[in-house]
N, C-alpha and C positions, 0 to 999 in steps of 0.2 A: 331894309338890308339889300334892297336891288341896287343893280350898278346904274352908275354914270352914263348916258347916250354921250355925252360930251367928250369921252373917251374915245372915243370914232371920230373920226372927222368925216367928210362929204367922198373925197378920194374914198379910202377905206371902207365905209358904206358900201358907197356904191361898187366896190369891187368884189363885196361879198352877193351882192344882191346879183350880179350879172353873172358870178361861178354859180351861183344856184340856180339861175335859169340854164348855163348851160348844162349842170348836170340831170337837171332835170327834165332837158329833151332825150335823153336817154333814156330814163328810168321812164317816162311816160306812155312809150309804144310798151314797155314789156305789161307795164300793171292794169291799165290797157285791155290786154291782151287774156291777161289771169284775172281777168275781174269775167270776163265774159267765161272761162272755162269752171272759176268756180260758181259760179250762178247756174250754169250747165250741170254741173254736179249737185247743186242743188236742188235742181227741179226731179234730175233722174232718180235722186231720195226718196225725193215724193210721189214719184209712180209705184217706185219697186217698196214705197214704205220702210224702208229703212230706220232705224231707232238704235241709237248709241244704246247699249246695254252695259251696265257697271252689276259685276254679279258681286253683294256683300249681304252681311247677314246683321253688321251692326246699323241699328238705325239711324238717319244721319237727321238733326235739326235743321230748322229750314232757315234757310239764308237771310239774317238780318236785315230790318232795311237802313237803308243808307245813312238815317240821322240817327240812327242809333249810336251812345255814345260809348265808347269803348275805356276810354281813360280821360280823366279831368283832375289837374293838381295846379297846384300854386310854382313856379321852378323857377331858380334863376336863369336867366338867360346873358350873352354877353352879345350887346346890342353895336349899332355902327359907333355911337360914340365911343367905345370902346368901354364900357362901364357894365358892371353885374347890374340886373335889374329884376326883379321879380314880378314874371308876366303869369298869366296865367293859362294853360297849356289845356288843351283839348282836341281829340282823338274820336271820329267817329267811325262809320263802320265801312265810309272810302278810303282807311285809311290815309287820310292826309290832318297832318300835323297844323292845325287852327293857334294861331298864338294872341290873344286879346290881350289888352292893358291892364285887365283888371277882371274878376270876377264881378266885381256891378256892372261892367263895361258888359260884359256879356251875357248879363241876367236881363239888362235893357235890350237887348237883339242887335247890340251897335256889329258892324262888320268889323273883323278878325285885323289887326298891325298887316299880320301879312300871312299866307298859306301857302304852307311849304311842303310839295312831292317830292318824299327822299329820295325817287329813284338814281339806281346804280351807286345809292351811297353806302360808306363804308362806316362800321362804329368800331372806335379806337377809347380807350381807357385809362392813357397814358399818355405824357407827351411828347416821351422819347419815341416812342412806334408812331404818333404824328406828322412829329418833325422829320423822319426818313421819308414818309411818304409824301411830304411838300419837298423835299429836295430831291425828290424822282419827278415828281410835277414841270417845277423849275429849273429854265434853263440857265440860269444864275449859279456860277461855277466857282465864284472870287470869294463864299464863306464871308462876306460881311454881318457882322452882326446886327440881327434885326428882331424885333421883338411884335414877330409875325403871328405867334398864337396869343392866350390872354396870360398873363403874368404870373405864376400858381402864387405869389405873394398875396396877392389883395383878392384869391376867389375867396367866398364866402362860406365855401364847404370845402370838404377834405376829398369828397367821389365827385370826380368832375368825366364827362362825357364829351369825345371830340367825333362830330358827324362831317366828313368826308364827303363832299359831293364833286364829282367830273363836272370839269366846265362851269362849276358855278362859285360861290362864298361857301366856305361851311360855318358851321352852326356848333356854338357853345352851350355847354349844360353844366350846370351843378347843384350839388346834394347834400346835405348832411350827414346822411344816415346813408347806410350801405343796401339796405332794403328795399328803399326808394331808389336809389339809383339803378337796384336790378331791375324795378318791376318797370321803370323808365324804358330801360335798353331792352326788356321783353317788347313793350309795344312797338317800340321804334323798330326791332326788325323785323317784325312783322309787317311795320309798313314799306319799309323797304322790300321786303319778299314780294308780298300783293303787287306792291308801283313796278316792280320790272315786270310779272310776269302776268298777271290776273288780262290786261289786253290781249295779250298773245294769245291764251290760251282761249279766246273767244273763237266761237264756229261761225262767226259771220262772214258775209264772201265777201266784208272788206278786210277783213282781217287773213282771211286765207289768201288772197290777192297781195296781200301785201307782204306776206311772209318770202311766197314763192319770186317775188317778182324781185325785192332782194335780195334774194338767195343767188336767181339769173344775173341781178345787176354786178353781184361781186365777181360772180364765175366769169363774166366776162372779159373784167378785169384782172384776173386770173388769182383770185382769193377765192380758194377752196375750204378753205378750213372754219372751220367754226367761230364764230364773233361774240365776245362778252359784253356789247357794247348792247348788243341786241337788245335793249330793255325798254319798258314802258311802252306808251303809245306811237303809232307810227311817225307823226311830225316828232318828236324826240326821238326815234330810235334814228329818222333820215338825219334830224339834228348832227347826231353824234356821228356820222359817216362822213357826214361833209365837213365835220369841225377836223377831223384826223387829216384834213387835207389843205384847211386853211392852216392849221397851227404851223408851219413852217411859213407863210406868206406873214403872221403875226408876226413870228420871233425874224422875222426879217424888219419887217416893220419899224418893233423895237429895239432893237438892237442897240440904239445909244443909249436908252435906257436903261438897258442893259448892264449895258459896259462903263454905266458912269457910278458912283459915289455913294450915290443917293440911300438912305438909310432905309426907304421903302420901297425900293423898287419889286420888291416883291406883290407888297401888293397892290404895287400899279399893273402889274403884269396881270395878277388871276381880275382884276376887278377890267382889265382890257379884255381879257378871254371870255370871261363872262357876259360883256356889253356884244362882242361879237355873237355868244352864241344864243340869245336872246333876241337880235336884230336875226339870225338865219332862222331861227324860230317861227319867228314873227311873219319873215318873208314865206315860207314853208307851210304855213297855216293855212296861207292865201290860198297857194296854190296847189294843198291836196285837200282843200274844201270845195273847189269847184272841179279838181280831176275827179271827185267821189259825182258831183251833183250829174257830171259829164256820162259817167259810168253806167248811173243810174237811168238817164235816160235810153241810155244807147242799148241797155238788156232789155228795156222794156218794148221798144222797136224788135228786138232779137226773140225773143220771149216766143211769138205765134209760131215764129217756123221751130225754135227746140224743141217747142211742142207735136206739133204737125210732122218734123222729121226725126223723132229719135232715134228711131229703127235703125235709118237710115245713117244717122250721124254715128251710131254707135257700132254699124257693123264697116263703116269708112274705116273708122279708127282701131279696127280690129285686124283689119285688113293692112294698114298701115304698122299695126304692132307687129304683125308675121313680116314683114320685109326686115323691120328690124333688127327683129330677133333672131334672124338668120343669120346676119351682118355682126350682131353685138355678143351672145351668148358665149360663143367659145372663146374669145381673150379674157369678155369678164370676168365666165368661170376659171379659167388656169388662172388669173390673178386672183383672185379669191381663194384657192387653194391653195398656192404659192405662198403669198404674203398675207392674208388674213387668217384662215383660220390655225395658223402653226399661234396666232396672237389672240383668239378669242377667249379661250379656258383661262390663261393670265388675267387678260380682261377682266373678265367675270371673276376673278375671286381678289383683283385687287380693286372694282369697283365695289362686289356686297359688301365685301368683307365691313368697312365703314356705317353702311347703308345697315347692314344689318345689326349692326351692334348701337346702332339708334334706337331703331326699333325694338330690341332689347331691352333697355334701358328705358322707354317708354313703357312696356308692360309691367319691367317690373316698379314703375315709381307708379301704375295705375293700381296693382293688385298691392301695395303697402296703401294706398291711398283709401282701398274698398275694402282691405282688412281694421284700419282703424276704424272707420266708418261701423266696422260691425262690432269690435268691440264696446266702441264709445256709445253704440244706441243699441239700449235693449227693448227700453221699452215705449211702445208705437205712442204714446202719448205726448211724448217727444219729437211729434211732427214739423213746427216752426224751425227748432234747433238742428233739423237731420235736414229740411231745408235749406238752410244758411250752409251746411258743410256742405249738401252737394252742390250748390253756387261756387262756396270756395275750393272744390276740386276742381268743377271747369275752368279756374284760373291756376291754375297748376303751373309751375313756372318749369320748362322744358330744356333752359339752358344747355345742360347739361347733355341731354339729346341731342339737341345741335352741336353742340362741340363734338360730339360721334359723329356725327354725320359731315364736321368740317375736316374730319381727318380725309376725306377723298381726295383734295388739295396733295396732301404728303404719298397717297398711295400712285395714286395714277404721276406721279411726276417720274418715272419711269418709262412711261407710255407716250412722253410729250415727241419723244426725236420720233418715233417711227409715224404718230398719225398728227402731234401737235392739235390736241384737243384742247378746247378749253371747260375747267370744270365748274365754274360758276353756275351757269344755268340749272346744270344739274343739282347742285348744292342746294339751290333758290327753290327747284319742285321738288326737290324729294322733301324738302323740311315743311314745305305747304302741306306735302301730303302727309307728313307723319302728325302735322298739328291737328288735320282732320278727323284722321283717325283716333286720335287722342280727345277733343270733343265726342266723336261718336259713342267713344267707349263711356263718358261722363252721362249721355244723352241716354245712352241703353241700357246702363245701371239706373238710371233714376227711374227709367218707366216701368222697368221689373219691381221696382223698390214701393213705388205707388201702389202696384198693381196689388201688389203684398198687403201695404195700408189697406185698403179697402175691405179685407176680408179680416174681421177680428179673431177669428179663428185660426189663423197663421199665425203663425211664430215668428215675430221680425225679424229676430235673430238668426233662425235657421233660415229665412227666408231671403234675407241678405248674402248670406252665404253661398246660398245656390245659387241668385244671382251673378257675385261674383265668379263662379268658377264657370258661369253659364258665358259672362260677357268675356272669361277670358279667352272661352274653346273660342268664342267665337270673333275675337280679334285675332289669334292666330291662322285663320284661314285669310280675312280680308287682308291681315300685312303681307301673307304669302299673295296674294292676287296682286297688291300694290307694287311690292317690291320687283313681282316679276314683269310687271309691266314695266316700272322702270329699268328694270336687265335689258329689258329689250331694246327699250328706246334707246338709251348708254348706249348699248355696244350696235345698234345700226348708225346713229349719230358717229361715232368714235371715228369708225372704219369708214362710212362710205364720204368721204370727202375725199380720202385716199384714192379710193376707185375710181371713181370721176377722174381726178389730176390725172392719173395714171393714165385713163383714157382717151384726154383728151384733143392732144396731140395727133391720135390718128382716127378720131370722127372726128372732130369739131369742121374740118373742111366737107366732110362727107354727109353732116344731116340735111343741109341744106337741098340738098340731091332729092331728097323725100317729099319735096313739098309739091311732089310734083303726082303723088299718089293720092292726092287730099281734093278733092271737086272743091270750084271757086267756091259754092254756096255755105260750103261747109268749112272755109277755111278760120272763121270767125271760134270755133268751136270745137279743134285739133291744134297742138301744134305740137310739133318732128318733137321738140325738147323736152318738154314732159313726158310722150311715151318715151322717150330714148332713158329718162331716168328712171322713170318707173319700170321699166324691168330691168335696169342693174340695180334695184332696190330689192325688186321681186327673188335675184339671185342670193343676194345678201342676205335677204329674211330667211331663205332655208337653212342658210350656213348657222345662223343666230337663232334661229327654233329649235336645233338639233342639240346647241349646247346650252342652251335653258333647260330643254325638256328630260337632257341627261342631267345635270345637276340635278332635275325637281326630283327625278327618279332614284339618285343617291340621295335624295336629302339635304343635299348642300344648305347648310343656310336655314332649317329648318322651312324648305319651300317645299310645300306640295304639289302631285300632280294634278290633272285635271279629276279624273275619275274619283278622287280621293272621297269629295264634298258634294259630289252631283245631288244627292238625295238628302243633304244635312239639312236640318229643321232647324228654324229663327227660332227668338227666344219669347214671340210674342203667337198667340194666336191670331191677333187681329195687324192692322198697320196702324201706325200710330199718326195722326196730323204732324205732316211734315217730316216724315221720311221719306227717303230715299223712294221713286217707284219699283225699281229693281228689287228692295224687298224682300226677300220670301217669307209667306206667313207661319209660321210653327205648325205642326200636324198635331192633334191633339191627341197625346199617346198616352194619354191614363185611361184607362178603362170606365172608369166612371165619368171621368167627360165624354165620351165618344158618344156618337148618338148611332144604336144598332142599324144597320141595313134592313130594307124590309126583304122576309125571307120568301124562297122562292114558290111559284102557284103550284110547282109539284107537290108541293106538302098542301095543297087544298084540293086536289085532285084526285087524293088516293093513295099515297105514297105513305110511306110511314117516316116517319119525322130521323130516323137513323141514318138519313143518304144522304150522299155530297153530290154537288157537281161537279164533274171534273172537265174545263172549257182545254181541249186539245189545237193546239193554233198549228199551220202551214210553217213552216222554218221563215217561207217567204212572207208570208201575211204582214200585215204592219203594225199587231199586235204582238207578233214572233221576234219580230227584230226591237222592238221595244224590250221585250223581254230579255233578249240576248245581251243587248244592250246593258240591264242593269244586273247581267251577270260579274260585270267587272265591279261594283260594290265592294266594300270591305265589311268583312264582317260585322266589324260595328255599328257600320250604317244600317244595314238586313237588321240588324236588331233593331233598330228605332223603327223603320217600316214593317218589319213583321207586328209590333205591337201596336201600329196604328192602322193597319189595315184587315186585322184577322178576323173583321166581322164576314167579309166576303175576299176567298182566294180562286187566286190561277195559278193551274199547274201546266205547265210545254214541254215535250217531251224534249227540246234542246235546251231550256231553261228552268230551274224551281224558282230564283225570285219571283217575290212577289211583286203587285205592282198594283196602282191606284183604283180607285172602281171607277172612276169617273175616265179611265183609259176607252177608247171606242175605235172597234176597228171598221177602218173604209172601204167600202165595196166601189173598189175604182176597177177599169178593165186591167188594169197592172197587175192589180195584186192576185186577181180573181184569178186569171188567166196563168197566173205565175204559180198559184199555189194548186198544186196535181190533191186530189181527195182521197189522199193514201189513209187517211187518219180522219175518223168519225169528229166532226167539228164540236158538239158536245156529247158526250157519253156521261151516263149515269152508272155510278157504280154502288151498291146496298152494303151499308154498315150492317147489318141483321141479317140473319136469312130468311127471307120470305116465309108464309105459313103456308102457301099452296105449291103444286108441282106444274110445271109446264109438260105437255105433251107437244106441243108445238116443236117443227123442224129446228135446231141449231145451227149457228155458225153462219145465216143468213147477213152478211154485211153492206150495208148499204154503198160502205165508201169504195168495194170494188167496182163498182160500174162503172163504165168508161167516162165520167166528166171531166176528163183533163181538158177536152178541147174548147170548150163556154166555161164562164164564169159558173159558179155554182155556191151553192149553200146548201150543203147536209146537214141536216140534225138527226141524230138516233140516238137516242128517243126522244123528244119534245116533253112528250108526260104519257103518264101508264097510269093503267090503272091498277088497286091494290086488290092483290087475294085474297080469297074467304070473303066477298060481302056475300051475304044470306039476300040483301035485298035485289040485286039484281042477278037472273038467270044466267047460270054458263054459257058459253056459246055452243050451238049443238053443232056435228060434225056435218050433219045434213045443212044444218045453213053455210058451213063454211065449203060445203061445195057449188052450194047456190054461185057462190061468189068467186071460187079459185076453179081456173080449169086448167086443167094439164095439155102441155104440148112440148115436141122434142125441138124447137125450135127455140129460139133466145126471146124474153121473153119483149115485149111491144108493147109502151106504155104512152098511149093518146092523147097528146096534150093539148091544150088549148090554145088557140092564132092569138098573135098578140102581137102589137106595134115592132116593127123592124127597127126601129131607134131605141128600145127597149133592150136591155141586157137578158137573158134567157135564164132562169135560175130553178136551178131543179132540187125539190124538199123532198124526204123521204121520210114519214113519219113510224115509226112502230109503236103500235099498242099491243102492251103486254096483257095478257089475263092469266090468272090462276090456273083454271084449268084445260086452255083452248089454245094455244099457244103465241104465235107472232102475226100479226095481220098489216100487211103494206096496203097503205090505202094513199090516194092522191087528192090533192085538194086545191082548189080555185083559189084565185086570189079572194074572191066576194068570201070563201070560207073562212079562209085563216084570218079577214077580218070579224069573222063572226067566230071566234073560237071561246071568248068568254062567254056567247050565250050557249053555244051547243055545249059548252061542258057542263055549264047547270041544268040545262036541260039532260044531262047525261045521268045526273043524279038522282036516283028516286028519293034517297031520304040520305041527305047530305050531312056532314055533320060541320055547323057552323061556328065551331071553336077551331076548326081545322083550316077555315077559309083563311090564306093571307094573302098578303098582295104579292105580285112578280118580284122575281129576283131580276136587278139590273140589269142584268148581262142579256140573259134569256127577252124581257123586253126589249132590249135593244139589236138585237138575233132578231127575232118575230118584229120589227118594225121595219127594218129592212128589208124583210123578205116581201112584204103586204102588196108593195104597188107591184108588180109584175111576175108570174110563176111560168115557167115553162118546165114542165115535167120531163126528163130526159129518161135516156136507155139506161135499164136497169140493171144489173147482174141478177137474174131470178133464181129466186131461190128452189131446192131442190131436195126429192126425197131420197130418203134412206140408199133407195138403187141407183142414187146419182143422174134419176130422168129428171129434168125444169120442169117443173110450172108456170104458167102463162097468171099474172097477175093484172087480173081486169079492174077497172075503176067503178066505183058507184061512191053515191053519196048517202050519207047517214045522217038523219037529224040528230041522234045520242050520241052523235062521236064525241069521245072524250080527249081533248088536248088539253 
């Protein structure tokens, strides 16, 4: 089915071949240019580690490999002789369309007639909507009758298929059956979607180079607007830029042909446009496989110093963005005020609106899909046959979805005079993305559905059920993350082409001016034009966040906010081979799954089993503002985390969510320093009332003592001991003056030298006793690591049902505190008549912590 060379002559030829070198002294300094700044942003990934994050919850399959085959049928085809033939058609997972002679032809491994990438093509089902769009093609005006498509007399089925490709032959199909021919036109535009777009959306820094560098190449030219041509790989996507400028030098060309008689001149013409754009192909392949091999070398020379100078390259360019931005900011913003956003809220509901009602229509053909499913199998014995169905749901034919989502075409043609977008692209990844998601949801019903199989004791039936309603919560938050993502993209795409035009009149003379802010060394690795558009982008995205994040807030669209889902549990406890990393794994919120916290050593210490912890965090702490943080919660969500974490809580006196145990707060000089020890870091408070009396002073608070000015860590109490033990002696008053002596002075408490690089952290411990009251005692680092022996040594007769292990928190308190103690000014405590006491230090082998 390939054209003619013979169709060209040597003039012709070579006049194509010599326009593409001249246009490609252009385009070669910019990509050039943007090959070296996105390899720059590449490597700066790599220091600051950077990682794309996709936050969903359905599990996504892992990406086929390439021989995988997708579709294989027997299909009429309508070949150069112009005759139906029955080839045999195969589809893998490059999506490109394989056409062999025969089904033995390709059980033998013989190579494919010929392999055809649809891109940029169109499917038509009719020959009347064909035949308009070859007389917009052609410039043939005089209506001579020609019998340009295939005959509908002599096909051999009644569903015939007409594939439309730019610049090239198209391609005939036909079918007997109505079935066949849908589940045809399923594949095919799927291959068409992937062949325009699946390149582009590659993050390699040749593909980033080249996106940007045409993008410069048109603007220079002064095409701002958006390009539908933009498809496929780079040598085809330049293809089709420099054919838009030969096709008048052609239809010069032909002209007699044209204008003469001839019964075919039609398709002398597309089978001339085709031989051309095959030869600039050809010529084009040359010469961006050795600008790529050029590129490559020339970063790898560049490489040491991006290395060596980031710092420096990146505060040049910072520096360069301020001059800018002082320059660019106020005309940007009044036009963006002006003339954009009176047009964004429009934007935005006559682009979801389409957008949205796919995705609709997608949920609801997955949830009748997942309801038959539950009807038709009860019982689990019926594995091969619930099998087979869920295979035949991941082929689920989406048609329909797409024709929602092709209505954007009819919406946005409103919007064309003021920004003149074009909506293709958009059409192309939104339908990718809704087909993904639509596998996902096939992918994460079956793994819940298994997971079900396995235990005989589930109930398939109720078990499918909850699956279902499980994969559907949770396809409604990922369409809400997809769809807003594409809001975004839409309505910056839409508008900033507009911006730019509007600007460019009065910089385009002016950036040049800047390059004079850029050091020679560094000029390889800046330039004026990218920051100049990255912040009338940067302007733009505020305008475009504010009216997403309003919409999400009314609900528009069934789109949520962020806070909504922060804490929503997947539907799996584990990650399953071949999902997504992003992920999150389900928390396990049944009670009988959970595996208890070990409880805390106060209950092997003496304590009686009736007490809570209560951990009091700094507003400022980084435990506090976590907490704060999952104040915005919905109630709903508090529900699933209060039921999965209530083996061990935190309560903050600015916060009651709860929050992870595996949460750990940092002892950095920030937070230390930030957070004043108005509030006893943990306090114990008695479910019970004690069985003994304290005669001991009250109101003795540790957290008044001046530690605002060093970091610190208070705990009062750490651990007490319990009243009433008969085995160990009260403490006598005569000992406790051995140990406390009074003075009318504040009291002076001695701590130990310790490394100057060291943070200073002052502990206050109190031990309670039954009948003796509150005793502050201070302790070395070498102690508090010695705390689990001195408190069995504390024990005379312990009782070892009561021994359990640390509670989390408090271990991770006391592990902190271990490497360095500097015992600080105390507020001392004081008797009845309001005179201090002086509280001296000694050390105790029985002390009980």
């Amino acid at each position: 089915m390939g054209a003619s060379s013979s169709l060209l002559d040597e003039n012709k030829s070579n006049y194509i071949k010599v326009q593409v070198d001249e246009k490609m002294k252009e385009f070669v300094p910019i990509y050039r240019k943007q090959y070296s700044l996105a390899y720059l942003s590449q490597i700066r990934d790599e220091f600051e580690q950077r990682k794309e994050e996709r936050a969903q919850f359905l599990k996504q399959r892992a990406s086929p490999e390439p021989g995988k085959v997708l579709y294989e049928e027997n299909v009429h085809c309508f070949d150069d002789s112009r005759r139906w033939k029955v080839r045999y058609i195969v589809i893998r997972a490059t999506y490109v369309l394989e056409c062999y002679e025969s089904y033995k032809t390709f059980l033998k491994g013989s190579a494919p007639l010929h392999r055809l990438m649809p891109t940029g093509g169109t499917i038509l089902t009719t020959e009347e909507k064909y035949m308009e769009m070859i007389d917009q093609c052609c410039p043939c005006t005089n209506n001579v009758q020609e019998d340009f498509a295939p005959p509908v007399v002599g096909m051999p089925g009644q569903f015939s298929v007409y594939l439309r490709l730019p610049y090239r032959r198209d391609f005939y199909f036909c079918f007997q059956d109505e079935n066949s021919q849908v589940e045809f036109i399923s594949i095919l535009s799927d291959c068409v979607r992937h062949q325009n777009k699946d390149f582009l959306k590659k993050k390699t820094c040749e593909v980033k180079a080249f996106l940007k560098a045409i993008q410069l190449y048109g603007q220079k030219k002064g095409q701002y607007e958006s390009w539908d041509m933009l498809t496929g790989s780079d040598v085809r996507a330049l293809a089709n830029l420099f054919m838009e400028d030969l096709m008048p030098y052609l239809e010069k060309e032909l002209q007699p042909c044209l204008k003469s008689k001839r019964a075919d001149k039609r398709r002398v013409w597309f089978a001339t446009v085709e031989a051309a754009y095959f030869l600039l192909q050809e010529h084009l392949l040359e010469r961006i496989s050795s600008l790529k091999q050029e590129c490559q070398e020339m970063v790898k020379q560049q490489e040491v110093l991006m290395c060596s100078d980031m710092d420096q390259i990146t505060s040049s360019r910072a520096f360069l963005e301020g001059k800018l931005r002082a320059m660019v900011t106020e005309p940007a913003t009044k036009y963006c005020t002006d003339q954009v956003q009176p047009y964004l809220p429009a934007i935005l509901e006559e682009v979801m609106g389409p957008i949205s009602l796919g995705f609709i229509e997608a949920r609801d053909l997955s949830e009748s899909m997942m309801e038959q499913l539950c009807q038709d199998f009860q019982d689990p014995e019926q594995r091969e046959e619930l099998r087979q169905a869920l295979f035949k749901m991941s082929k689920a034919n989406l048609q329909n979805c797409y024709e929602k989502v092709n209505g954007l075409a009819d919406h946005v043609q409103e919007l064309q005079q003021p920004f003149n977008y074009c909506i293709k692209g958009l059409v192309d990844s939104t339908q990718i993305d809704l087909k993904q998601l639509m596998e996902n949801i096939e992918y994460t019903f079956e793994l819940l559905v298994r997971k079900a199989l396995e235990d005989p004791s589930v109930s398939l039936s109720m078990a499918m059920q909850k699956a279902s309603n499980r994969v559907l919560k949770q396809f409604d938050y990922d369409s809400s993350t997809v769809r807003k993502r594409i809001l975004q993209e839409a309505l910056i795409n839409i508008t900033l082409p507009s911006i730019k035009k509007h600007l460019a009149p009065s910089f385009k003379e002016e950036l040049p001016k800047f390059e004079q802010y850029i050091f020679a060394d560094y000029s390889n690795f800046i330039n004026v034009e990218n920051v100049y558009e990255d912040i009338i982008h940067q302007i733009l995205e505020k305008d475009v966040s504010m009216v997403v994040k309003e919409a999400a807030s009314k609900k528009k669209f069934n789109l949520f906010t962020e806070s909504r889902y922060n804490f929503s549990v997947s539907s799996l406890s584990f990650t399953p081979p071949g999902s997504a990393p992003s992920s999150p794994a389900r928390l396990n919120t049944s009670p009988s799954l959970r595996t208890p916290l070990p409880p805390s050593p106060l209950l092997g210490n003496g304590l009686t089993a009736d007490k809570s912890v209560t951990v009091h965090l700094s507003e400022n702490s980084a435990m506090g503002q976590a907490l704060t943080i999952m104040e915005k919660i919905d109630e709903g969500e508090r529900a699933l985390l209060e039921e999965s974490s209530d083996d061990i809580f935190f309560t903050a006196e600015t916060s009651t969510s709860d929050t992870s145990a595996e949460t750990k707060p940092e002892l950095t000089t920030d937070t230390m320093e930030a957070s004043v020890c108005s509030t006893p870091l943990v306090k114990e408070t008695e479910a019970v009332e004690s069985a003994g009396t304290s005669d001991s002073p009250k109101g003795v608070d540790a957290t008044a003592s001046d530690f605002a000015y060093k970091p610190t860590v208070v705990i009062n109490p750490i651990c007490m001991k319990t009243s009433g033990s008969d085995d160990e002696p009260a403490e006598t008053e005569d000992h406790r003056k051995e140990t406390i002596k009074t003075s009318n002075d504040q009291a002076q408490i001695n701590s130990p030298t310790c490394d100057e690089s060291t943070y200073p952290i002052a502990v206050c411990l109190s031990i309670e006793d039954a009948k003796d009251g509150d005793i502050y005692k201070e302790f070395t680092g070498k102690h508090i690591m010695d705390l689990s022996e001195k408190a069995s040594e504390s024990q005379s007769s312990p009782n070892l049902e009561d021994e359990t292990r640390p509670l989390d928190c408090v271990k991770e308190i006391r592990d902190l505190v271990v490497e360095v103690i500097e015992i600080e000014d105390v507020v001392p405590p004081s008797k009845g008549n309001g005179e201090k006491i002086q509280v001296q230090t000694f050390e105790e082998q029985d002390a009980v912590v």
